[in-house]
N, C-alpha and C positions, 0 to 999 in steps of 0.2 A: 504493500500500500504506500511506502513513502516511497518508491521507487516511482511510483506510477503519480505522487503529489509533485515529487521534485522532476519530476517530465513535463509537466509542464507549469513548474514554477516560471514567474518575468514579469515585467513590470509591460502594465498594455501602452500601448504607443502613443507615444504625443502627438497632439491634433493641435492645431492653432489656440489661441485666446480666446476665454467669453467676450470678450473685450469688445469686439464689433457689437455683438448683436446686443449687450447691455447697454451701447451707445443709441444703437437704433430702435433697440423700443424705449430708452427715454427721451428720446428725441420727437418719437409719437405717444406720447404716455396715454392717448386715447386709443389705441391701436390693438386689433385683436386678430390673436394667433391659430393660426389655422393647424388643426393637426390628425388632420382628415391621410396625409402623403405618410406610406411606411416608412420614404427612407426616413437618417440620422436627420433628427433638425437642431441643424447648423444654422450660423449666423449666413451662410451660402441660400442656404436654403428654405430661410423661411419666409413664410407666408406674409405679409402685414397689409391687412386693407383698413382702410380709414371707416371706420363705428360712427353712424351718426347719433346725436345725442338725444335721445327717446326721453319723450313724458311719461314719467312713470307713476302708476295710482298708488298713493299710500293709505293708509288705515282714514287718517282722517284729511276731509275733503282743502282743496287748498293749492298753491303752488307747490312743486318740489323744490325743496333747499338745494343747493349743488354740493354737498354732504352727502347726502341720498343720490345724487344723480351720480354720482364715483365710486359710490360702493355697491350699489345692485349691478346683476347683472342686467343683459338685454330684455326688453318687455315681452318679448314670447319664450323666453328661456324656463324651463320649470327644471326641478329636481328629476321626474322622470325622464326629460330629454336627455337628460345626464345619464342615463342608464342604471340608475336606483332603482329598486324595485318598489312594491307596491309597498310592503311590510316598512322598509327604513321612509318614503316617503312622508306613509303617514306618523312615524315617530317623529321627525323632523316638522312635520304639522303641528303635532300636540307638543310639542316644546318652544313651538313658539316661529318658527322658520319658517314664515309665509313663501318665499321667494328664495333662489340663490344669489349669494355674490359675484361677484367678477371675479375673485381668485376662484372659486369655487365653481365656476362655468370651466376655467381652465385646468385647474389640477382635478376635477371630481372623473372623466373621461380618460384620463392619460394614466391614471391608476390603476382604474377597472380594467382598463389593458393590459397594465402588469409593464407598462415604461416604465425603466428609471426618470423622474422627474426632479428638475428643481423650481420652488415655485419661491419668483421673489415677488413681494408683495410689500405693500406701505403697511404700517402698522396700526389693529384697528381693522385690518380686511378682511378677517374671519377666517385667517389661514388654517384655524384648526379643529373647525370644523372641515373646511376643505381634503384634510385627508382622515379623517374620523371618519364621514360618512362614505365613504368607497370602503372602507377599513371594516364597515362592519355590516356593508353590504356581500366583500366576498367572503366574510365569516360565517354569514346565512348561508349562501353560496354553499361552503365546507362542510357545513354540517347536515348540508339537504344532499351533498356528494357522499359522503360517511354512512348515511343513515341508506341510502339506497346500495351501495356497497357492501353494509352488514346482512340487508335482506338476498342478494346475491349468494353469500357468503353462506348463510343458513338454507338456502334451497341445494346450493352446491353439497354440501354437507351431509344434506338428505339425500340425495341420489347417488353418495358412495356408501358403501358398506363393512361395516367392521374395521378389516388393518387395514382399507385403501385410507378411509375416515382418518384413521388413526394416524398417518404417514401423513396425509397429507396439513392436519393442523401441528406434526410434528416437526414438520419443517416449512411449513407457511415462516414468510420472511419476517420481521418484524416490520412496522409502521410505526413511524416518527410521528407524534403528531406537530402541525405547523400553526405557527402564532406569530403573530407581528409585535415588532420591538421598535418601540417609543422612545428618542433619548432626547431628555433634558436637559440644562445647565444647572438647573434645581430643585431643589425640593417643592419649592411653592407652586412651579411652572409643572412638576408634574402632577401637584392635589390638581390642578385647575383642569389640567388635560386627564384626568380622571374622572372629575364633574363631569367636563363635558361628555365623554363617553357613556358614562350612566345616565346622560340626562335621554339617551336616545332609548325610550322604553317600547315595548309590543302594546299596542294603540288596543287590545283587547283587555290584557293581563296585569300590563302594568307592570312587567319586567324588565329588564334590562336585554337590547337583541342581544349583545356582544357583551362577555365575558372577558372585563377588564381588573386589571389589578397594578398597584402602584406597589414594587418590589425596593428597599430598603432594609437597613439594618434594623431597622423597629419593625419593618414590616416585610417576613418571607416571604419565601413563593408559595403559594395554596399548591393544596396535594397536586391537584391536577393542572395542566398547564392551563392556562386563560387563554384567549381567543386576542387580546390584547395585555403587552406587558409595556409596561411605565415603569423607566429608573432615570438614574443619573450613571454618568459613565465612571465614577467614582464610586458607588454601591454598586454597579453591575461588576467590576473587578474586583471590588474585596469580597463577593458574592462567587466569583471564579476561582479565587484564587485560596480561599479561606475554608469556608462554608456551605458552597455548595457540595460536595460530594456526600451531607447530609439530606440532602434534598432530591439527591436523582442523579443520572447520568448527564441531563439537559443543562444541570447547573452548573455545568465544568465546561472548560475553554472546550473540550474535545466535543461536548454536547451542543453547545451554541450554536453552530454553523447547520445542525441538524433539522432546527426546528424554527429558527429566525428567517420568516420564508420573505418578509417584507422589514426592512428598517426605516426607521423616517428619525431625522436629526432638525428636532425643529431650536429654531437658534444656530442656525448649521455656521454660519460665519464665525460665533461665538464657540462652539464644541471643537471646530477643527482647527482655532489658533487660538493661542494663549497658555491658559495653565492647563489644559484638559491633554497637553500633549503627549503623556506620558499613559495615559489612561485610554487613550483616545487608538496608540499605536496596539494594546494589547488586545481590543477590538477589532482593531482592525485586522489585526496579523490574525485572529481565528476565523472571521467570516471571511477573510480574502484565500484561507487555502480552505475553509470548505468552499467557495467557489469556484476553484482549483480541481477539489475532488468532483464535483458536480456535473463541469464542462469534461472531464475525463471520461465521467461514465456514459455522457450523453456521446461522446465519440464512440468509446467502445460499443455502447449497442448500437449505433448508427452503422459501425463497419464488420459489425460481427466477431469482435476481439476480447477477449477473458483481459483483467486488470492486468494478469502476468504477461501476457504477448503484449499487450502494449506498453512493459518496460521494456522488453527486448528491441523495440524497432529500431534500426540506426535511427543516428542523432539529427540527422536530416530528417527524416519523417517526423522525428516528435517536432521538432521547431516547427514543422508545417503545421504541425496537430495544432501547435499551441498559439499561430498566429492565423490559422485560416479555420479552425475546427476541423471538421470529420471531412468538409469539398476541400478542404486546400490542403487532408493529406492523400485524395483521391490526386489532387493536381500533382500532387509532387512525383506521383510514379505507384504509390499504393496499390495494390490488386487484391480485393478479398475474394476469398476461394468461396465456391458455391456452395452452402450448407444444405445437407437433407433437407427433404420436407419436414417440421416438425420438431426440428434442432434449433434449441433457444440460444440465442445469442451470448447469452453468458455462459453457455454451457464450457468445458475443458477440451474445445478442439485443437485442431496442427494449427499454427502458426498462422500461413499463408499468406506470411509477407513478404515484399520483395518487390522488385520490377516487374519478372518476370512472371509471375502469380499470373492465373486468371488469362481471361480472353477478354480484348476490348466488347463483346458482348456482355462479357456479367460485368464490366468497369462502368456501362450504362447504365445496367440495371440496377447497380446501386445507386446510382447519381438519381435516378426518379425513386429509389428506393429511400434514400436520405432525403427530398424533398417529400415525400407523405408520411413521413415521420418528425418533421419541422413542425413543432406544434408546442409554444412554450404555455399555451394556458393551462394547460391538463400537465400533471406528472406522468415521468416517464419511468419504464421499470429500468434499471442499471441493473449494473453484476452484481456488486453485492449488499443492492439498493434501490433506492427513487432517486431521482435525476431530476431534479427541477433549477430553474435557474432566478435567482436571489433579484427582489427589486429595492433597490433603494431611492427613497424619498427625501430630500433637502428641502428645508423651510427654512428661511430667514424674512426679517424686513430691511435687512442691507447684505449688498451681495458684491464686495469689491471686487473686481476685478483688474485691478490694473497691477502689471507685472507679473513676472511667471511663478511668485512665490505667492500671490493672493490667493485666497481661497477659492475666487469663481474662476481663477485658471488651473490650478489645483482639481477642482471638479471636472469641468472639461477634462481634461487628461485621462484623467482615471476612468471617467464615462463618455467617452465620444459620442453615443447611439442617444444620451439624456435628452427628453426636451426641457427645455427652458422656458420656462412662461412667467411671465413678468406683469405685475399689476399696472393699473393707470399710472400710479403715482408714485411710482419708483423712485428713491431717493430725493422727494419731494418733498417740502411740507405741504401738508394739504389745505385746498384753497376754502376750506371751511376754519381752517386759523386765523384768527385774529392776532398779530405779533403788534408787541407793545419792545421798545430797547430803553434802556433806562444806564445811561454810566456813572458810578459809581468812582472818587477819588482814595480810600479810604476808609477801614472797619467801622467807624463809627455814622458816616454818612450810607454807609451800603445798609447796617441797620434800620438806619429814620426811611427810609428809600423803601423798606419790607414792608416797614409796621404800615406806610401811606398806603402801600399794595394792594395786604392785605384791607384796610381799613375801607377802600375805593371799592372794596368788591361788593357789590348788591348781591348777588346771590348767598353767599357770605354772611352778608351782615344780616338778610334775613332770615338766617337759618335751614337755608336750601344751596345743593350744590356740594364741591366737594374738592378740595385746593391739595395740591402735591407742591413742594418745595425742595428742589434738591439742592442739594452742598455736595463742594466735592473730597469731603472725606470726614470719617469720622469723628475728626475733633471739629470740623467745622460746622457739623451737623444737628452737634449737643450746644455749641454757641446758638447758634442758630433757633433751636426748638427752646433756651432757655430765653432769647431776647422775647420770643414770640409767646410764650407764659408769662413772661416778667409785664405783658402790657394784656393779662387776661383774657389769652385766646387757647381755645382747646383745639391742644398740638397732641400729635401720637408722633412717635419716630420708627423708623424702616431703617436698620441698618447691620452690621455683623456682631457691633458689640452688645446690639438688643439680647437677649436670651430667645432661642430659638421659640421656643412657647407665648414669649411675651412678641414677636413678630408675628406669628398667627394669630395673636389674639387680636395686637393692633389690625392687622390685614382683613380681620373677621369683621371689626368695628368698622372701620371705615366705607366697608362693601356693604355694611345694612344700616348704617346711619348718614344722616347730610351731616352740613353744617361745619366738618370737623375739618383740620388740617392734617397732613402726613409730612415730616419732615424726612428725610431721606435720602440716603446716597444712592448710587450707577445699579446697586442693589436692585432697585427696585423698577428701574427702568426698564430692564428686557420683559416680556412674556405675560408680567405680571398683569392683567385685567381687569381693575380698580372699575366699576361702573358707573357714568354719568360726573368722569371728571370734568369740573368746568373750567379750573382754571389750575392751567401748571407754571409755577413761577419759579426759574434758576436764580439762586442765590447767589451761586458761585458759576460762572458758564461754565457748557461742557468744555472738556477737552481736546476732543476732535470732534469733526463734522457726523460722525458716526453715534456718536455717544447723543448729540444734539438730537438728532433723527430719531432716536429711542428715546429720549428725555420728553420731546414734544408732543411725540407718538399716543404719550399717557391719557391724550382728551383728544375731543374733535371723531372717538372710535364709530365702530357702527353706522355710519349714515350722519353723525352729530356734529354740531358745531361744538367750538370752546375756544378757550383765549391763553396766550403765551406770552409771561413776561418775563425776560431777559435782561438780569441785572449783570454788568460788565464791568470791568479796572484795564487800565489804558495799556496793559500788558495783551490782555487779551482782545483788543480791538483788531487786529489786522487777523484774527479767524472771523470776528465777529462782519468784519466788513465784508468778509468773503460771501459769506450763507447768506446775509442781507440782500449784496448785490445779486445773488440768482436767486433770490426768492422773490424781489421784484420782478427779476425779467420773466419769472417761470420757468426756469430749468433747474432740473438735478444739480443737488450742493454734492454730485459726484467729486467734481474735481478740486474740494475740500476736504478729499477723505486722505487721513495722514494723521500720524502720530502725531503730538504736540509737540516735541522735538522734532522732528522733521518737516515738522509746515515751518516751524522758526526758520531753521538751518535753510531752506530754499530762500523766504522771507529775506532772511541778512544775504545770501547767494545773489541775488538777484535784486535787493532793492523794492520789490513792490508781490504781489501776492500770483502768482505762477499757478495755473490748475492741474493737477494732477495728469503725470501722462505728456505735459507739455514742457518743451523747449523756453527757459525767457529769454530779458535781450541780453547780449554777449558784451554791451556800456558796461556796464558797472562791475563784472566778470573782468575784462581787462585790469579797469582803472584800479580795483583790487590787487590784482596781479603785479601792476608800474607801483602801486605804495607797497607792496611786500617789497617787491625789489629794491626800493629805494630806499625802506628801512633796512637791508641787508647790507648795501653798500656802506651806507651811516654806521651801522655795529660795526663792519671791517671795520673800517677808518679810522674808529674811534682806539681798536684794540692796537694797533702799528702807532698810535703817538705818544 
């Protein structure tokens, strides 16, 4: 078996940058993705036609807000055109989901197919329902395949007799069961994506379709596996590496790859750079060679070869194997010999490789033979297995791609065949934002500047609505929620130094009360789902244009308006003038995405604010260059007198 892994162990081939086609659907952030064409969609190859902007009915009678007009989908779009069934439909009825969204017109389709997708979307688009409900439509799916398979199973049973009976459930192969893995950046982010799974009940019963479960140290895995698992990529590994082997075979690195038949990485920008690296590669490294063992067996049964003849084959055939499948080791010279009538592909026959193998008649017949066996939605039987092939799913609300170490080219790479579906309002603020800028010289002036903030706010002051306040770090944050107490306002804080408990409980508060404030650091800005924010106010600005994007993201969610004010110090002004000036023109504060160090470091390089990706001018690069030199000459001169 590890002969047969490391044949076709290799890293899959570099394809171009997301880079283009992140440019060209923000560049149409109205623009809608066609993914009707099998081939890979590429930024080559995609679709874009211009959406005209439909009136759309809401509950109550009136103009639509353009809020609403950017987060529903098209007005003849429903959940079943999406290929839902009747069953998840109407649970998505009775929870409250009249209509789909726009990420969810585009990811709900490209799932049900079983594509790797990435879906970037603004935040607030409903991205998670968007693959929750495919997630637990082909759950239903599974278990209406299961259930007729068992009935199968029990007739065949009955029409053998005695020791056939007996043989034949003595070596009946086993069955893996398959479940889809959820991965979070948190704990919070994965109670929420656990609600929401539960909230999708049987419109008779009253139950839950899809059998979900949120796996952590406080919380194992239920005996049986769930139809959906929710973790953090830090509890799925001390879960692999600790613990599991009290729990099953499925809990260990060797079992993962068995049963993880779909992954989806929501926060995906956030899981695959930063501190998750370490955690992130030990995931990786188990699903990447059971997809390894997976594509091997779907070869083997496609050419009629046991796991052992296909360690044998020269080293030529497997690199075929391994960059073309099963047609490209036919290309390379391959010949599979004819098998009996009746002889299973996995069975211990001769070899039959070689050049010379075979007559180009039966090198035919396998080639139409490998094409009616091309069938990824159904599992396939392997040697000493099912054979099915892994889909993974990416959610983020920022999706950098620029250079070859950023995530969305990072993606690309590893998934060339993905598609890419991108919300209206990618890297946007949304034009249901209200931005307020406010400069602050000084701690004591950035305080009187809060308390007026907060003080100005009518929803606020009447005890409706629901105010977020970030700072950018913990001791800034306890300044912060003590000035905003010291002037008798009720502050909760969101932060690491909180005690875990006393953060759910705050989190708990402010999600079923108005009125209240949350002070808060970066914490709390990914994933988290805070309802009916009205107004999010930076204390301290973000740090990059990325952080800002997730910081604002907090209100204006769902279809809603809400208001952003943005308290700045004259350090931070040339990020601040960046996002300003493209939030007036309307385009993506893409090319303000960059570390705070490194937007500086271009800033002093060049003199004036550069967008990511670009060239500036080559003035102030020289004249740099003449004063280094001329303070080089000056040192000599000074040392020889």
């Amino acid at each position: 078996m590890l002969s047969l892994v490391d044949a076709c162990l290799g890293r899959l081939p570099t394809v171009p940058s997301s880079r283009p086609l992140l440019r060209l659907l923000a560049a149409q952030p109205h623009a809608h993705l066609s993914l009707r064409s099998p081939q890979p969609f590429t930024a080559a190859a995609a679709t874009v036609s211009a959406r005209p902007r439909h009136v759309r009915a809401l509950s109550t009678p009136g103009a639509v807000p353009e809020a609403a007009e950017d987060f529903f989908a098209g007005a003849t779009v429903t959940f079943s055109g999406l290929g839902l069934g009747t069953v998840v439909c109407g649970a998505l009825q009775k929870a409250g989901y009249s209509r789909p969204a726009h990420a969810q017109e585009l990811a709900v389709p490209a799932i049900l197919a079983g594509r790797d997708a990435v879906l970037a979307a603004e935040t607030g688009s409903g991205k998670t329902l968007a693959y929750l409900a495919p997630l637990t439509e082909l759950a239903l799916q599974k278990h209406r395949q299961a259930a007729a398979a068992a009935v199968a199973r029990e007739e065949g049973a009955e029409a053998q007799d005695g020791e056939d009976a007996w043989h034949h459930q003595r070596h009946r192969r086993r069955q893996y069961a398959t479940a889809a893995l959820v991965l979070c950046p948190n704990v919070a982010l994965c109670e929420q994506v656990l609600a929401a799974a539960q909230a999708l009940r049987d419109p008779a019963s009253g139950a839950p379709l899809a059998a979900a479960a949120f796996v952590s140290a406080q919380s194992p895995p239920p005996l049986s596996l769930p139809d959906v698992v929710i973790t953090t990529p830090g509890a799925l590994v001390s879960l692999l590496d600790n613990a599991g082997t009290a729990y099953g075979y499925e809990w260990t690195r060797a079992g993962l790859p068995h049963w993880a038949r779909t992954v989806v990485f929501d926060e995906a920008d956030l899981l695959l750079s930063g501190g998750y690296g370490a955690q992130m590669r030990i995931i990786w490294d188990a699903l990447r060679a059971g997809d390894r063992l997976h594509a091997a067996r779907r070869i083997c049964l496609q050419v009629g070869l046991t796991e052992d003849e296909f360690a044998e084959l020269p080293r030529h055939l497997k690199q075929a194997a391994k960059l073309g499948g099963a047609q490209g080791l036919l290309d390379a010279g391959f010949r599979p010999r004819r098998q009996p009538a009746g002889h299973h592909s996995g069975g211990s026959s001769s070899n039959g490789a070689g050049p010379g193998a075979g007559s180009e008649g039966e090198h035919e017949e396998q080639r139409l033979r490998l094409h009616g066996l091309e069938d990824e939605a159904q599992p396939e039987r392997g040697v000493h297995g099912p054979s099915w092939r892994r889909q993974y799913v990416f959610v983020a609300a920022t999706m950098p791609a620029e250079g070859e170490r950023s995530v969305g080219a990072e993606i690309a790479a590893r998934f060339p065949e993905a598609a890419w579906l991108a919300g209206r309002q990618l890297h946007q603020s949304k034009r249901a934002v209200e931005h307020a800028w406010r400069r602050v010289e000084d701690a004591e002036q950035r305080a009187q500047v809060l308390q007026d903030v907060v003080a100005s706010d009518p929803l606020l002051q009447s005890g409706r609505g629901r105010m977020l306040v970030f700072a950018r770090d913990v001791a800034s944050a306890g300044a912060t929620a003590a000035d905003l107490a010291g002037a008798g306002l009720p502050v909760l804080q969101y932060h690491k130094a909180v005690p875990a408990a006393e953060r759910a409980a705050a989190l708990a508060r402010v999600c079923g009360e108005e009125g209240l404030i949350m002070v808060c650091t970066d914490a709390a800005a990914r994933g988290l789902d805070v309802p009916d924010v009205s107004h999010v106010v930076q204390a301290d600005f973000a740090q990059s244009a990325v952080d800002f994007l997730h910081r604002v993201g907090r209100t204006a969610r769902a279809g809603k308006a809400g208001r952003v004010t943005s308290l700045f110090t004259p350090d931070a002004e040339p990020l601040v003038q960046a996002i300003r000036d493209n939030i007036a023109a309307g385009r993506p504060v893409e090319g303000a995405f960059s570390r705070k160090r490194s937007f500086r470091k271009k800033l002093k390089k060049y003199g004036q604010y550069v967008p990511r990706g670009q060239e500036g001018p080559q003035e102030p690069r020289q004249a740099r260059r003449e004063e280094r030199a001329a303070r080089g000459v000056e040192r000599r001169s000074r040392q020889w007198r």
